[in-house]
N, C-alpha and C positions, 0 to 999 in steps of 0.2 A: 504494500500500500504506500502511495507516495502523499507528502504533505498535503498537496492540493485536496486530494480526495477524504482524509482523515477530517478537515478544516468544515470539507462539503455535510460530509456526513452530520457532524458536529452541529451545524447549522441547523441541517433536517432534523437532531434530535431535539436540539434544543430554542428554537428560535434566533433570526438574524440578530434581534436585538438582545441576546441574555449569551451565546455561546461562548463569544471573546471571553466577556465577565468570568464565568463560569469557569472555564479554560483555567485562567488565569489566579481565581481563587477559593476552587473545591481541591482541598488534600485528599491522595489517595492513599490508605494503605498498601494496595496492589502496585503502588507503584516508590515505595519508597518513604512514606509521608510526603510528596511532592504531588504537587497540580501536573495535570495534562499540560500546560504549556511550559514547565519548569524540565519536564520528565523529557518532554524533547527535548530543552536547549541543552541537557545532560548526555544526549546522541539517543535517548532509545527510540527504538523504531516505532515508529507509528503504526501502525498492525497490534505491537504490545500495548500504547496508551489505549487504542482505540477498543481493544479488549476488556483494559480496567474498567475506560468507561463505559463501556455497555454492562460491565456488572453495574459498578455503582448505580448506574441509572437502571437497572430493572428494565432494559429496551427488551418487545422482542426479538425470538433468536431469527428472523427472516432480515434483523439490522445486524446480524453478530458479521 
């Protein structure tokens, strides 16, 4: 999964106006205690944030 599409998704789950916010400061444990946009600037791949976050968020599995 490349950033562009991880970003897209993000959107779709969670609205254009709340996803950046969000991104930016919901802590994951799946991901270290770090947010979705921290966990990137850290190198992990997006495929694995976008994993956390579909747990955290309870999406369904037709968004996994």
């Amino acid at each position: 999964m490349r950033h562009t599409e991880f970003w897209s998704r993000m959107e779709h789950a969670l609205g254009p106006g709340y996803y950046r916010a969000w991104a930016d400061q919901f802590v994951m444990a799946d991901l270290g205690g770090r947010t979705a946009q921290q966990a990137l600037d850290a190198g992990v791949p997006p495929k694995e944030v976008w994993a956390a976050v579909w747990r955290a968020l309870g999406l369904p599995a037709r968004d996994r």
